[in-house]
Backbone as a ProteinNet text record, in pm:
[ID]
protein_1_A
[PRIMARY]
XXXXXXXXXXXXXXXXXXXXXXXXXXXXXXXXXXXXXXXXXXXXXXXXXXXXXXXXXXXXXXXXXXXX
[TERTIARY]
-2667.6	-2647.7	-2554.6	-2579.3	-2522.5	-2404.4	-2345	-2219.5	-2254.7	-2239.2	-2236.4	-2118.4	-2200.5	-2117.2	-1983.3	-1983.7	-1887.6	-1734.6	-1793.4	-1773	-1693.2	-1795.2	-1717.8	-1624.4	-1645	-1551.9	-1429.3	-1400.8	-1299.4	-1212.4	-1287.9	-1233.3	-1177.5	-1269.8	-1172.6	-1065.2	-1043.3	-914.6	-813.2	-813.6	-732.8	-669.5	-748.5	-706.7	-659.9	-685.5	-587.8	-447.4	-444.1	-326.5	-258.9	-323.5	-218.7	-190.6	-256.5	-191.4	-116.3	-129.1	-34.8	110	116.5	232.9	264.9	181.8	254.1	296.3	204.1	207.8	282.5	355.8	374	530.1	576.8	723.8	716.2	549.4	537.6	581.6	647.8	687.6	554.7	550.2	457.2	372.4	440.9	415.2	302.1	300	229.4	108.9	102.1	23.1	-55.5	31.7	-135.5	-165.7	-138.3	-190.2	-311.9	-273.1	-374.2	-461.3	-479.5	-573.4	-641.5	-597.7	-642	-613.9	-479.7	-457.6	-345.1	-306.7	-208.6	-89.3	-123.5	-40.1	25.3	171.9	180.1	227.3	262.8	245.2	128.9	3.7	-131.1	-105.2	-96.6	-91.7	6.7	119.5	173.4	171.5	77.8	26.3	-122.5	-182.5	-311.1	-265	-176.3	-93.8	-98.2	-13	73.7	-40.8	-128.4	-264.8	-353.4	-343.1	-439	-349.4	-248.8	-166.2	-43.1	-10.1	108.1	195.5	229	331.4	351	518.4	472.1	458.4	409.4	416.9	591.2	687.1	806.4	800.2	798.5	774.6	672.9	593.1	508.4	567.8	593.5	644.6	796.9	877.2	991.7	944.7	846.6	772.2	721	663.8	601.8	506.3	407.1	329.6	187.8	242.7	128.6	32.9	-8.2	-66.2	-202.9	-221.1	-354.4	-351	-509.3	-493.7	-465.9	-456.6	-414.1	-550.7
7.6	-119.8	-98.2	-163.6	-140.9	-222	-231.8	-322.5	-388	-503.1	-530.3	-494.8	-453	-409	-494.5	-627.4	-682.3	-645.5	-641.8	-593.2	-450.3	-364.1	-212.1	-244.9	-331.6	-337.6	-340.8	-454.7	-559	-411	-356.9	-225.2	-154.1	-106.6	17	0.1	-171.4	-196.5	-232.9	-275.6	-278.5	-125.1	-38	117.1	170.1	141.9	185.6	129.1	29.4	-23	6.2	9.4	92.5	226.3	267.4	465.1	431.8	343.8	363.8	302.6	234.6	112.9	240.5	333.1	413	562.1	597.5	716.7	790.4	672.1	682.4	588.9	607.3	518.1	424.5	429.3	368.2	189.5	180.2	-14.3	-63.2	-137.5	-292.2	-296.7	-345.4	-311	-210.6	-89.4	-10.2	36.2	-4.7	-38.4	-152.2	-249.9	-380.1	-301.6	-289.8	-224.8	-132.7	29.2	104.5	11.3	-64	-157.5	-263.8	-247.3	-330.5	-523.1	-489.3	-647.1	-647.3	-754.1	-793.4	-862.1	-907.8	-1008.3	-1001.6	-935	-848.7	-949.7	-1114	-1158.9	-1198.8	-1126.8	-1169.6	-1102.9	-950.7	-851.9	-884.6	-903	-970.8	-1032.9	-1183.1	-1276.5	-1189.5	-1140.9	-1061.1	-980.9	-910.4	-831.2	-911.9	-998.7	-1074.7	-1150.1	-1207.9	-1302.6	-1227.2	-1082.2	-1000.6	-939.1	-928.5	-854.9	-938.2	-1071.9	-1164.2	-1087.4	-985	-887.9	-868	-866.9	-846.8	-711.3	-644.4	-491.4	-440.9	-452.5	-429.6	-436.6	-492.8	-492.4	-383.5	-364.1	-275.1	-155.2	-136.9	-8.8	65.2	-30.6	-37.2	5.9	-39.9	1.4	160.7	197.7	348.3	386.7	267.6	275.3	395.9	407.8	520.3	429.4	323.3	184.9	231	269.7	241.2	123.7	107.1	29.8	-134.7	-213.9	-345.5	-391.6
-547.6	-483.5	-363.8	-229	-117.5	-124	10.2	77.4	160.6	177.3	318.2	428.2	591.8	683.1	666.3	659.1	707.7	563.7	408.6	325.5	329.5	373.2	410.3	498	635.1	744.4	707.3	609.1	580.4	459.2	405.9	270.9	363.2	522.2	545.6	624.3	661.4	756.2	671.3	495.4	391	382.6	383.4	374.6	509	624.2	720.3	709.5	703.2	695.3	617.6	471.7	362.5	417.1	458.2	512.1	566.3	680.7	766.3	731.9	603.5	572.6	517.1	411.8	291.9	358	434.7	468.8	597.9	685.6	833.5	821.6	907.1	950.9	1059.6	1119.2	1249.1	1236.8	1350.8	1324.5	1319.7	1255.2	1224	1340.6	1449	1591.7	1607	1655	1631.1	1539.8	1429.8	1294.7	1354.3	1413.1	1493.2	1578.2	1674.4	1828.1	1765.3	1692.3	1652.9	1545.6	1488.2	1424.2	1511.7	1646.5	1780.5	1745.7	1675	1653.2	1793.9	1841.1	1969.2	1891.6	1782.1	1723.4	1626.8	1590.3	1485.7	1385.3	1394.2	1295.4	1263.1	1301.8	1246.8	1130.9	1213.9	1074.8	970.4	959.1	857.4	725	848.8	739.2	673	778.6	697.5	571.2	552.2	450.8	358.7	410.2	263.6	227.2	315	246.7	124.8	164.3	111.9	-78.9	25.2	-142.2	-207.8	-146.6	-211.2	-145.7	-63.8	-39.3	115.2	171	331.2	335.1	462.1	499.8	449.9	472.2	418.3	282.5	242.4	57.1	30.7	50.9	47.2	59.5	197.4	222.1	121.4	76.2	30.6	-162.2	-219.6	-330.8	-302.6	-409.6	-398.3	-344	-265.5	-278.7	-306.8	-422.6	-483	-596.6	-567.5	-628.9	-564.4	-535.5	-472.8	-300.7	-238.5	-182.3	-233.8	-119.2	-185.7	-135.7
[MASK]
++++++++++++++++++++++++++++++++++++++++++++++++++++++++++++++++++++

């Protein structure tokens, strides 16, 4: 059984963002720009909409959870 594109889309910009929250020190800032957001409280609220959690909380946990 497939995905839909928009489906995969939406999985692999949940997983960039986690690398980059878990795996990198880059500011918030930077994390939108390379995700081609302008608006870094988009990304934010996109975070916290997605996992109850802001990017700071996140990052501040282990994150060895998996993606959110």
């Amino acid at each position: 059984m497939g995905v839909s594109p928009g489906t995969y889309r939406e999985w692999q910009r949940r997983h960039l963002i986690n690398n980059y929250l878990c795996k990198s020190d880059l500011p918030i800032k930077t994390i939108a720009v390379r995700m081609g957001i302008t608006n870094t409280a988009f990304l934010s609220t996109y975070v916290k909409r997605v996992t109850g959690k802001t990017p700071s909380a996140i990052r501040k946990e282990a994150c060895g959870g998996g993606d959110f």
